[in-house]
C-alpha positions in Angstrom: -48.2 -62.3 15.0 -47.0 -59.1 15.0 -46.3 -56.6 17.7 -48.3 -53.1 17.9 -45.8 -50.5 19.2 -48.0 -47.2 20.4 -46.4 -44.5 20.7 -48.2 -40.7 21.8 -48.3 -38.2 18.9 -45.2 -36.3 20.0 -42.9 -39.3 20.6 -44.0 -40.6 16.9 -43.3 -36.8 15.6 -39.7 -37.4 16.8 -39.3 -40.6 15.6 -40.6 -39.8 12.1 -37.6 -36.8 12.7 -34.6 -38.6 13.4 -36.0 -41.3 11.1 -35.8 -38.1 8.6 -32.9 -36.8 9.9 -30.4 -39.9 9.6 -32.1 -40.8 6.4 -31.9 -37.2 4.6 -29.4 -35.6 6.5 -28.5 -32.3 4.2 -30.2 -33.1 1.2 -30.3 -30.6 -1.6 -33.5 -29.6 -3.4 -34.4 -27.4 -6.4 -37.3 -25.6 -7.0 -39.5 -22.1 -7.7 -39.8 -20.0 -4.9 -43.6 -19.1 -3.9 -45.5 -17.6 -1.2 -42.5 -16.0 0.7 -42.7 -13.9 3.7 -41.0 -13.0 6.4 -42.2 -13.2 9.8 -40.5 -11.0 12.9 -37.6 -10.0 10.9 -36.3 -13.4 12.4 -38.2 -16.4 10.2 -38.4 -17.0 6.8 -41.4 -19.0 5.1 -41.9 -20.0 1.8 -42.8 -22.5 -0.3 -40.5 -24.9 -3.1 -42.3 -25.5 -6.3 -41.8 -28.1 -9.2 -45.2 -28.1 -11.2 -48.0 -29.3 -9.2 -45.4 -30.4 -6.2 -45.1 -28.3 -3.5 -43.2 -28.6 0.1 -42.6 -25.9 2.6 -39.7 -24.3 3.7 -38.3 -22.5 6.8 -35.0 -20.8 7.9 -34.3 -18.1 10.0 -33.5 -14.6 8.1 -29.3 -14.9 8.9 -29.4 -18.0 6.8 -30.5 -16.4 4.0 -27.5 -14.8 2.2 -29.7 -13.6 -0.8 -32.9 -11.8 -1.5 -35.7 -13.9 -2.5 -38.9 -13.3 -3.8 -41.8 -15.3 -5.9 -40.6 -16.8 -8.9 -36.9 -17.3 -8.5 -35.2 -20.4 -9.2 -32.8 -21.9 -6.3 -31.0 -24.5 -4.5 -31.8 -25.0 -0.9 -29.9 -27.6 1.4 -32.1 -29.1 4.3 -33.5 -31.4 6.7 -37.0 -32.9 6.3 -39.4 -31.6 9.3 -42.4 -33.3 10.7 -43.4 -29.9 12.6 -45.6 -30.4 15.6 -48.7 -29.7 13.9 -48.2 -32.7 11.7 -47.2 -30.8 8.7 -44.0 -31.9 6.4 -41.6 -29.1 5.8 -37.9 -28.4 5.1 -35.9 -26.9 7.5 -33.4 -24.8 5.1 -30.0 -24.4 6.3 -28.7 -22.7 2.9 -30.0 -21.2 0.0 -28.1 -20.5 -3.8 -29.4 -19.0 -6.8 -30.0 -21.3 -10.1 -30.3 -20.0 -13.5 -28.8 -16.9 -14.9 -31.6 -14.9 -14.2 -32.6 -15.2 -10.8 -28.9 -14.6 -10.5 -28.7 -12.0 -11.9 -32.3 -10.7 -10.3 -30.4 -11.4 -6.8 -27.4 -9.7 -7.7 -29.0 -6.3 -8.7 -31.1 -6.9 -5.3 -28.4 -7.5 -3.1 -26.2 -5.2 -4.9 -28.6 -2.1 -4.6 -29.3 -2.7 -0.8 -25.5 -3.0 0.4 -24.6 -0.2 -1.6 -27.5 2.0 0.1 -25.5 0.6 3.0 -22.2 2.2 2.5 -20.5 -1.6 2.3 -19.0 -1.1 -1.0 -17.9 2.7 0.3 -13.9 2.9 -1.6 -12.9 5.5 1.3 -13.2 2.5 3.3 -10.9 0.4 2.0 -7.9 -1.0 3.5 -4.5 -0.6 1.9 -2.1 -3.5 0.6 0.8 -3.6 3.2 4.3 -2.8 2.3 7.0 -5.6 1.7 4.5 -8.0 2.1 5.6 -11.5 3.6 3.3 -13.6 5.0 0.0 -14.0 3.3 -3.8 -16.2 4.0 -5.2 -18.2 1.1 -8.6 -19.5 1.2 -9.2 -21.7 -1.9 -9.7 -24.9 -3.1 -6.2 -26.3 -3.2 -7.2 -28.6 -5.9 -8.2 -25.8 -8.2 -5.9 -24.7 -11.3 -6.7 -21.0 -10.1 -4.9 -21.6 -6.6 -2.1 -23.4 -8.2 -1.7 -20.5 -10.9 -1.9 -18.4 -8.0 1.2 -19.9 -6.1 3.5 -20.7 -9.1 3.4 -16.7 -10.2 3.7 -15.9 -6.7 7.1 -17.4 -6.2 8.4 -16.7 -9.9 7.6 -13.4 -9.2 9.3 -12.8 -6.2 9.4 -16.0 -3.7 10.4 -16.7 -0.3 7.0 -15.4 1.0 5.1 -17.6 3.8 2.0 -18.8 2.6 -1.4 -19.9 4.5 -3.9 -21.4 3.2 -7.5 -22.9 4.0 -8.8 -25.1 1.9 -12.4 -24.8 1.5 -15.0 -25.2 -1.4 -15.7 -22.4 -3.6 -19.1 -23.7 -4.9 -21.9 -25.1 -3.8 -23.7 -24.2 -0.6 -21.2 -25.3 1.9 -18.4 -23.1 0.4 -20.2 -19.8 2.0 -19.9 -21.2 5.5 -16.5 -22.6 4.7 -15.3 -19.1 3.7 -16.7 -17.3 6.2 -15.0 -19.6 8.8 -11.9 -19.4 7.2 -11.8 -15.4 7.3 -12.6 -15.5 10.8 -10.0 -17.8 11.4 -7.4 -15.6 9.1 -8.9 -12.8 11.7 -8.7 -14.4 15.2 -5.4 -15.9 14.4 -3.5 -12.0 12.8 -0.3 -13.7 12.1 -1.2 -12.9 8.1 -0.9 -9.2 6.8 -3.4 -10.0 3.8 -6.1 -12.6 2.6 -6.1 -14.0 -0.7 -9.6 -15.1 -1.5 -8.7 -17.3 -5.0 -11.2 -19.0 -7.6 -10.6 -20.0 -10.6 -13.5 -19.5 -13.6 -16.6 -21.2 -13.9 -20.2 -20.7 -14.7 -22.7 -18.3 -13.1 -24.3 -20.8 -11.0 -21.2 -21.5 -9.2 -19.7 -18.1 -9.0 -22.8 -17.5 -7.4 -21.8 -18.0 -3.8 -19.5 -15.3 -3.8 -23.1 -13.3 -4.2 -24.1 -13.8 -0.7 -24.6 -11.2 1.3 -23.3 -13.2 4.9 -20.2 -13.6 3.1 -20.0 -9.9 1.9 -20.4 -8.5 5.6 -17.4 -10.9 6.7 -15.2 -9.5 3.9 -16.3 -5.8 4.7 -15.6 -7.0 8.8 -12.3 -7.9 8.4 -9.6 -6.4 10.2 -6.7 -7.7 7.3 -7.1 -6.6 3.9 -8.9 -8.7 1.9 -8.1 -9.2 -2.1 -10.2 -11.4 -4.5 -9.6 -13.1 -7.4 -12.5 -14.3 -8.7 -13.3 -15.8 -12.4 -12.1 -14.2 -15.0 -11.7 -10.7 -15.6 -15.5 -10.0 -17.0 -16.6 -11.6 -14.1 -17.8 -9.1 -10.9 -19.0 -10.4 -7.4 -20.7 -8.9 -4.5 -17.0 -9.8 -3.0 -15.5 -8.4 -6.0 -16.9 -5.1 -4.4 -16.6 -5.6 -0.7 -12.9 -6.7 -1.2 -10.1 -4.0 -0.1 -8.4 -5.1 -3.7 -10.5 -6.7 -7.0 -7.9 -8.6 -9.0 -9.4 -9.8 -12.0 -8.3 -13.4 -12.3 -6.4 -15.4 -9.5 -3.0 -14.7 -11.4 -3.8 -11.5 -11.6 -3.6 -11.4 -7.7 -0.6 -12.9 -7.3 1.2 -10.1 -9.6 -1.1 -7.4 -7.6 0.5 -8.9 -4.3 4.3 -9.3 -5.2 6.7 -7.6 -7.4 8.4 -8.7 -10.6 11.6 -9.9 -9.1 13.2 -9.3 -12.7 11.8 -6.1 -12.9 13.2 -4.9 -9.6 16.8 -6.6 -10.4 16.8 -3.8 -13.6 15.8 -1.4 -11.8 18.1 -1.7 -9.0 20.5 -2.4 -11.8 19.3 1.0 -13.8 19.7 3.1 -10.1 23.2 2.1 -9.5 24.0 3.3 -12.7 22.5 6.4 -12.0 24.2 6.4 -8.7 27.4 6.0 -10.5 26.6 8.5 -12.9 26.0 11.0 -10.3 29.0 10.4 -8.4 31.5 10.8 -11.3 29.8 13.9 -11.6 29.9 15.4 -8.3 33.8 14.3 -8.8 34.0 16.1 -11.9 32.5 18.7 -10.5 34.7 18.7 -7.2 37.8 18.7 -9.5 36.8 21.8 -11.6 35.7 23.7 -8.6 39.4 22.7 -6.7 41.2 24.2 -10.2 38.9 27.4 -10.1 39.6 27.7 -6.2 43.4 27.4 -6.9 43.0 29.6 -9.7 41.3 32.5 -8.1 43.7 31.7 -4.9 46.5 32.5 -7.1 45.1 35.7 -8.9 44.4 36.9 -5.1 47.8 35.9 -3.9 49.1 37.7 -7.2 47.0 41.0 -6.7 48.1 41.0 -2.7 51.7 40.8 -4.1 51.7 43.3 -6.5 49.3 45.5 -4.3 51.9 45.0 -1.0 55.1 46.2 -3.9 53.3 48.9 -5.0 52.9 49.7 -1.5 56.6 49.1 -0.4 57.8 51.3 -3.8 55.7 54.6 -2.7 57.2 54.0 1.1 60.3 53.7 -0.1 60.1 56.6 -2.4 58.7 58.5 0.6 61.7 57.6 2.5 63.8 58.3 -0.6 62.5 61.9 -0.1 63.4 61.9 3.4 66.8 60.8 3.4 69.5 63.2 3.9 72.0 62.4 1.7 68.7 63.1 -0.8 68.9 66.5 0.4 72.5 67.3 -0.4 72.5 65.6 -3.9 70.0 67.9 -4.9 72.3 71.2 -3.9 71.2 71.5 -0.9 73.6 71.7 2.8 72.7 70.6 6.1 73.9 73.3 9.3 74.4 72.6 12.6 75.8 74.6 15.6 73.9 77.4 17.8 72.7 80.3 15.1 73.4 83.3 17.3 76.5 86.1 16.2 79.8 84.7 17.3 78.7 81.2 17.6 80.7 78.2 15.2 78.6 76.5 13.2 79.1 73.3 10.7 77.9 73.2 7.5 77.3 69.8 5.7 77.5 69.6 1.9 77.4 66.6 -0.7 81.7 66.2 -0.7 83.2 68.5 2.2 82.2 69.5 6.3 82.9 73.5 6.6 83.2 75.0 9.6 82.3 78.9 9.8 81.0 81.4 12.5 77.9 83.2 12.7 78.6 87.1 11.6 74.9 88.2 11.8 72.0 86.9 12.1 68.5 88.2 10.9 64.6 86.4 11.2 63.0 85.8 8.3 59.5 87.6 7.7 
């Protein structure tokens, strides 16, 4: 015998639901997109196609990282609905592009509209920090491109504190994952740049780093941001909203540090300039000394022979002036009152005469 449960028709809708939900929880489904619309600017509608299948979709329009439209191949990953008007639908919590070219389709899209936005904007850019020392990794820490990023980072230069999220960096968790992890790096400021590392891979999963939620996050950071995404022929939406595009995750380790080698010769090359210089300013100091001792001596020499010269006229004019002068040259020196009557002495070279004054007459 069995037992008849009844149950009313919203009671059995939420059965069939967490029925749905514990049984499917984030499944992933791939399909052609048809009849999309948006509804409010707030709801998105549209339907997943495989042939002559077809299920419906919703999401809300800040779920949906890339533009869609008819005819585009893509991943979604969601929760089977039994909506209250009895229709089955999925209840989209990510979308990803499949196939090169709705990739490339959603690139161009995307690409064109956050341009016309000013996201991409190179005066906007923030600039690598000086003497860089503590850094934020998000990456898969079990990819080759984050350990190629480490290993050149400390061969380079080393001694640098490195944090790092590990998140994925495909599939439709990695967006969320990202985008929690810069927030994080944000929230937290004890890093002066982020390193957001992948190694290479095919289009499909490079093609997270396409989606627009995680380009605004990039563009909204307060810290730098540098990528290093695939390999150098490979360009991302983040590519463009990053502060710095390295092309390869190497290639952002050596953009980040410098050659420690390279520095040691240059240091090296500096001193020896250094030295060079100084030997010269020596040299230079040395020859300048000789020429001031030099000219000191010619000026000391003219002063001397200019102060002889000098003394030899004086003493020539004193020569002149001296009265025993006088009397060499024939002449006599007289002394006494010159009046008639008076005694006089007269001076010569060899003898003192005395005489007295007979006459005496003016001169005209």
């Amino acid at each position: 015998m069995t037992t008849e449960v009844k149950f009313t028709v919203s009671e059995f809708i939420d059965i069939c639901n967490q029925s749905l939900e514990y049984a499917f929880s984030g499944i992933i489904v791939e399909g052609e997109v048809a009849s999309f619309k948006v509804n409010q600017n707030k709801w998105v509608f549209f339907d997943l196609k495989e042939g002559d299948s077809s299920i419906g979709c919703f999401m809300s329009v800040y779920q949906l990282g890339i533009p869609l439209s008819d005819g585009m191949k893509i991943r979604v990953r969601a929760v089977p609905k039994l909506t209250r008007w009895g229709k089955f639908s999925l209840t989209v919590q990510a979308v990803m592009p499949v196939g090169e070219g709705t990739i490339k389709k959603s690139f161009e899209l995307l690409k064109q509209k956050l341009t016309a936005e000013g996201l991409f904007d190179s005066t906007k850019k923030l600039p690598i920090p000086d003497n860089l020392t503590k850094i934020g990794v998000i990456s898969s820490t079990a990819a080759a491109g984050y350990i190629d990023f480490l290993r050149i980072l400390d061969n380079r230069w080393g001694g640098m504190k490195v944090s790092t999220i590990n998140t994925q960096v495909q599939g439709l968790a990695a967006v969320e994952q990202i985008i929690r992890a810069l927030e994080y790096f944000n929230n937290q400021s004890n890093v002066e740049i982020i390193a957001l590392i992948r190694g290479g891979g095919s289009a499909d999963d490079l093609s997270i780093f396409n989606d627009e939620r995680l380009v605004r996050a990039i563009v909204a950071s307060k810290i730098p941001v540098i990528t290093g995404i695939g390999h150098e022929v490979d360009e991302s939406l983040a590519d463009l909203a990053a502060d710095i595009r390295a092309s390869t995750p190497s290639n952002a380790a050596e953009r980040l540090t410098s050659d420690r080698e390279a520095v040691m010769r240059q240091v090296q090359i500096r001193i020896e300039q250094i030295k060079g210089q100084l030997l010269n300013t020596i040299n230079n100091a040395e020859n300048k000394t000789t020429l001031q001792v030099k000219d000191l001596k010619n000026q000391l020499k003219q002063q001397i022979e200019r102060r002889s010269q000098h003394l030899n006229e004086t003493a020539r004019v004193l020569e002149s002036l001296n009265p025993e002068g006088v009397l060499r040259r024939g002449y006599a020196i007289v002394t006494g009152k010159l009046s008639p009557g008076s005694e006089i002495t007269i001076l010569t070279t060899k003898q003192t005469l005395t005489a007295e004054v007979i006459h005496v007459q003016e001169r005209n």
